[in-house]
N, C-alpha and C positions, 0 to 999 in steps of 0.2 A: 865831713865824715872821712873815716881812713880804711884803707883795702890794704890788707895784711899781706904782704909777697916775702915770703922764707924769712916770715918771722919779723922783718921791718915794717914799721906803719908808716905808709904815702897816701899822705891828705889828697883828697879830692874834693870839687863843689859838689855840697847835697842840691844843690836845682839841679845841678846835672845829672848826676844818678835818679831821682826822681823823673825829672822829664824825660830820659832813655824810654824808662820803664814802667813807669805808671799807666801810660796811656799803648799797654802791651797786652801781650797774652800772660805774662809774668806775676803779672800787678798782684795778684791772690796768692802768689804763693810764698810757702812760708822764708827760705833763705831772704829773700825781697821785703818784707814784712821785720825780719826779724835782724836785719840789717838798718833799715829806719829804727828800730826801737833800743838797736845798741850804737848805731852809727860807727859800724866799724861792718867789712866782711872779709871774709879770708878769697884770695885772688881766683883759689880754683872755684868755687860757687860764684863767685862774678862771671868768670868765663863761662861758666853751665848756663847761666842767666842771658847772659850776651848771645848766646849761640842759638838759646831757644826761642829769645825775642829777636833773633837774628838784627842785633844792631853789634856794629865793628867794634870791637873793645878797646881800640882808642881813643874812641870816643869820648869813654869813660873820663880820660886825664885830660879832655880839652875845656878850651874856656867856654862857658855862657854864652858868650856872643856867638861859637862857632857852631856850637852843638845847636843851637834856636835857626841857624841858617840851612842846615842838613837836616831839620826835623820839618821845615819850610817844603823842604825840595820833595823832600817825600810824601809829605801828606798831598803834596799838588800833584805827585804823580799818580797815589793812588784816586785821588779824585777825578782824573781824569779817565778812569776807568767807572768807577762807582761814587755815585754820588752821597754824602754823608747825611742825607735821609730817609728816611725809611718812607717804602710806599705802601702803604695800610689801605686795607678794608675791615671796615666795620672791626675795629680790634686797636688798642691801645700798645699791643706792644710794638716795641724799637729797638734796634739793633746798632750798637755800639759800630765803629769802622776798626776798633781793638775787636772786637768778635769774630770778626773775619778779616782781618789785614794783612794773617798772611797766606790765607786760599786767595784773597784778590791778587797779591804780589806775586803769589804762583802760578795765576790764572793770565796775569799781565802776561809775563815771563814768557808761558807757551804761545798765546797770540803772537809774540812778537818775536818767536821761532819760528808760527807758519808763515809770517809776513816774508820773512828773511829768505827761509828754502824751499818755498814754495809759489816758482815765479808764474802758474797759473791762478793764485788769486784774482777775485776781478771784487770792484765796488761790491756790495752786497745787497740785492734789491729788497730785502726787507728792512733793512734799518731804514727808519723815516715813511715808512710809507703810507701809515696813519696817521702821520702829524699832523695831519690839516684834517679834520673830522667831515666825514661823509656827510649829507644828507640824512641817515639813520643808521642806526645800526646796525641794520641786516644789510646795506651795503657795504660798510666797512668788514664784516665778517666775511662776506661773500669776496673783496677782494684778497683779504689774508688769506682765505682758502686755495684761491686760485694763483696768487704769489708763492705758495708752497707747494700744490701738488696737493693738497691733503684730498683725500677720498674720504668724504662719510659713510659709506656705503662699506669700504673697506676695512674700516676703526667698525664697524659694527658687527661684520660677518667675523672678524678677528674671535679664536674659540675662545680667549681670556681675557680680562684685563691687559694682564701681564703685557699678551703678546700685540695688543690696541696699543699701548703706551711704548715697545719697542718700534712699532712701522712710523708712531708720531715721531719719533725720534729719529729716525731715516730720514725719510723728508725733512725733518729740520735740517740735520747734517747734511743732502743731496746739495741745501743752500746755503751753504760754508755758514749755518749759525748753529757752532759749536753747542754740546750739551755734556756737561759733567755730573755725576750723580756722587752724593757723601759715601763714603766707606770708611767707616770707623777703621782707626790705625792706621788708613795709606794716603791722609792725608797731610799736608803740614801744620795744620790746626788740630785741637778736638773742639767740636763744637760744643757751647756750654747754654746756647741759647736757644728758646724756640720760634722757630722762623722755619718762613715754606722756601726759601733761594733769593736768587738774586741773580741780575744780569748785568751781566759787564762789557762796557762798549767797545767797540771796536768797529771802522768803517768796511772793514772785510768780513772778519772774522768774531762777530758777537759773541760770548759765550751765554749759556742760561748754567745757573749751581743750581740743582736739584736734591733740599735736602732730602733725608729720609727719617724713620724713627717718629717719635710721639709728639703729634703736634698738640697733643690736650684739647681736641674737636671729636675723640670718638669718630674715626674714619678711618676706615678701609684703608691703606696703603695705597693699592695700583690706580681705585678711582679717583683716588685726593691726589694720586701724584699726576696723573693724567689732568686734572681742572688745570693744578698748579702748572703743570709744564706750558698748557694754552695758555692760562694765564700772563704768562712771563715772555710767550711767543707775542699777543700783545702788547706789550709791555714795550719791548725789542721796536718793533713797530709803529707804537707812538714817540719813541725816542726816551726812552723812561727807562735809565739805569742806575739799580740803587737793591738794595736789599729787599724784600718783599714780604710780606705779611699779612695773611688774611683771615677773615672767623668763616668758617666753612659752613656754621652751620647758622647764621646772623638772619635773621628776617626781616631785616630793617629795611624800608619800604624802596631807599636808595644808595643803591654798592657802588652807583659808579658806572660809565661810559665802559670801562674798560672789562668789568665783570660783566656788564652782559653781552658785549658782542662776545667776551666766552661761553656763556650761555646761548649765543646765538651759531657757534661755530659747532658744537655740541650736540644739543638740545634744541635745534630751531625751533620756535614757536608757531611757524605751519604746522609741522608735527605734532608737538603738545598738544595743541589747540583740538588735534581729531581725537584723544587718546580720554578716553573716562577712568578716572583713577575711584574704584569702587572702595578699595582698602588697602594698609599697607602693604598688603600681599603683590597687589598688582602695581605701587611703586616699584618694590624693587624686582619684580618682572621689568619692568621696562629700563629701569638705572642699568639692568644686566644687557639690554639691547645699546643702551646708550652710550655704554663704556662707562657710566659716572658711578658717584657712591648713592645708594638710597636716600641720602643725605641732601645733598647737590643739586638730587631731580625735585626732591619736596618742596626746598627752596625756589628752583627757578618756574615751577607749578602755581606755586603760591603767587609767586611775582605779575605770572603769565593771566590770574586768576580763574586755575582750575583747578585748584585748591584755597581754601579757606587760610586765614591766618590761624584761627581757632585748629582746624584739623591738622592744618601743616605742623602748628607746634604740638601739638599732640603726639603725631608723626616720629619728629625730632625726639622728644624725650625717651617711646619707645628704641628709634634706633638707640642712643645713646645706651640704655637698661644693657642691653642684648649687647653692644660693643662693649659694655663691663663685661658681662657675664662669659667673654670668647675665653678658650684656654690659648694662655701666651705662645706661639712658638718660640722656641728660644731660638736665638741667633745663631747661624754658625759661619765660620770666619773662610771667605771665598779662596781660591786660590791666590797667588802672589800675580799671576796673569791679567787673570778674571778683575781682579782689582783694580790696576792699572787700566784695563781698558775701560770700567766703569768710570774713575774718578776723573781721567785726563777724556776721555770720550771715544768713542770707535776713530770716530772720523778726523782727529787731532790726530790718534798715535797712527794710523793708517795712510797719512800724505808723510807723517815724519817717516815713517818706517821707508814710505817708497825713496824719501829721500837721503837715506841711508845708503839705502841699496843703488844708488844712481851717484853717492858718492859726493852728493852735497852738502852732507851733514855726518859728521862723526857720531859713530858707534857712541865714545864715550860720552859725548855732548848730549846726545839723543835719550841717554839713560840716567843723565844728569837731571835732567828737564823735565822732561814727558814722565818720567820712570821714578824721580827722585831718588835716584839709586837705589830701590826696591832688588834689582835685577841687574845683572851684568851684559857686556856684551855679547858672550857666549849663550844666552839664555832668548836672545831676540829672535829662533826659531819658534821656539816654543809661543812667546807672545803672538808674531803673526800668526800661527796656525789657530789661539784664541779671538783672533778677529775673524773667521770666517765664519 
């Protein structure tokens, strides 16, 4: 095929524009599409194409041989972060390593900014620390609790959701396992797939990607993001990093080692066990004690058997009715601040920022990274002042 520059046509190999780009964020769109079907593109939509799939545009004019060594290198680096399959519950779908390849490249990127300027790192004692399987599961739960800090008591007394699913996330960050949340527009992908996150390794510095938006389960937001986030705390734990994916609202008699010590870090089944669930009313009384979705508690009731499968899915279908029937809030688009510390995480832009200020790390570099140029470096008041 030939790419057009001021009017002259220079042959390129079709494998290699192909292999750039196919296996991108690009792949669907139309210049890329409609470049295969004339085999020709004009230089500047190459460049848009190159920039967006962020591969070097010299790439473009090199041979076969060199381009399949540089597409080697890369996919072994992303792998070494995320592994390229997906880890499911009860639920078929899968998630491409094009889907997210380049929030993982971005997520590598800042890992290996706090490794760099932040010489108090230490190993991370959660990674690994359920690799070897307890005895049962209410001991491996009980020691992920006590590896964290987590306070059940204090995820309960918490007056919202919301604010249950922020103190989880403290504690996760108090032990450098970073946590980043989607915000449509500040990230370097848009996400086109659905999936609940995905965690990505690192021996210091793990992160957990918490999406957001419509998983197609009919669930609450802050309770589904809260399973997911234990979820993937788990995950972290057993040594399990990869994209993640679950049916939230599955009855299937078995999810898995790793859902229910979620449901045991939650929802313990001492508890359950004393609680008489007369009707839906008084599930989602108690989901509202538990932090979870009325959804989540049906489920792990039913598992626990103090629920029926017959009433459970009963249960289920009504929640589902009622989560059609909610009036949408629409979205509204956060500050430029508020963004950055959701995506990149409190506790990433808060040792970067300290290490700005101590002069280890450059303003520009810092707002390169953490920031993806969102923000300048005049504007890094403002952001601290949003971490507090």
């Amino acid at each position: 095929m030939h790419v057009i520059i001021a009017g002259e046509s220079v042959p390129i190999d079709r494998s290699v524009f192909v292999d750039l780009l196919e296996n991108s964020v690009v792949n669907g769109r139309a210049p890329y599409l409609h470049a295969l079907e004339k085999s020709k593109i004009q230089y500047s939509e190459l460049l848009k194409l190159a920039r967006k799939a962020e591969v070097p545009h010299p790439l473009f004019f090199a041979s076969p041989a060199v381009v399949q060594a540089q597409l080697r290198t890369k996919t072994a680096k992303l792998l070494q972060g995320v592994a390229p399959d997906t880890f499911t519950v009860n639920t078929r779908t899968t998630v491409k390593l094009r889907d997210v390849e380049l929030i993982v490249k971005d997520l590598l990127r800042k890992q290996e900014l706090a490794r760099k300027h932040d010489s108090t790192l230490v190993k991370n004692k959660v990674v690994g620390l359920l690799r070897k399987p307890r005895p049962t599961v209410r001991e491996d739960a009980e020691a992920l609790i006590k590896a964290i800090g987590l306070d059940r008591e204090a995820i309960r007394q918490a007056r919202k959701k919301e604010s249950a699913l922020e103190l989880i996330i403290e504690q996760l960050e108090a032990n450098q396992v970073l946590v980043s949340r989607s915000v449509r527009g500040y990230m370097p992908q848009l996400i086109e797939v659905h999936f609940s996150g995905m965690t990505v390794r690192d021996s210091k510095v793990p992160y957990i990607f918490l999406t957001g938006g419509d998983h197609g389960d009919f669930q609450e937001p802050y309770g589904r993001q809260i399973f997911t986030l234990v979820l993937m705390t788990v995950l972290v734990a057993r040594g399990i990093f990869a994209p993640v994916s679950y049916d939230a609202n599955s009855t299937a008699p078995d999810a898995g080692r790793e859902y229910d010590i979620v449901g045991e870090i939650l929802m313990p089944a001492a508890d359950l066990q004393r609680i008489t669930f007369e009707d839906l009313d008084a599930v989602k009384a108690m989901a509202d004690v538990f932090k979870v979705t009325p959804s989540a508690l049906t489920v792990r009731a039913m598992r626990l058997g103090s629920l029926t499968p017959l009433t459970a899915a009963g249960y289920l279908r009504t929640l589902e009715d009622e989560f059609r029937a909610r009036a949408k809030t629409p979205a509204h688009q956060p500050k430029t601040v508020n963004a950055i510390r959701k995506y990149s995480g409190r506790e990433l832009t808060r040792r970067m920022l300290l290490a700005v200020e101590e002069r280890r790390l450059s303003a520009r570099e810092f707002c390169r990274v953490v920031c993806l140029n969102r923000i300048g470096p005049s504007d890094l008041g403002e952001l601290k002042a949003a971490l507090r």
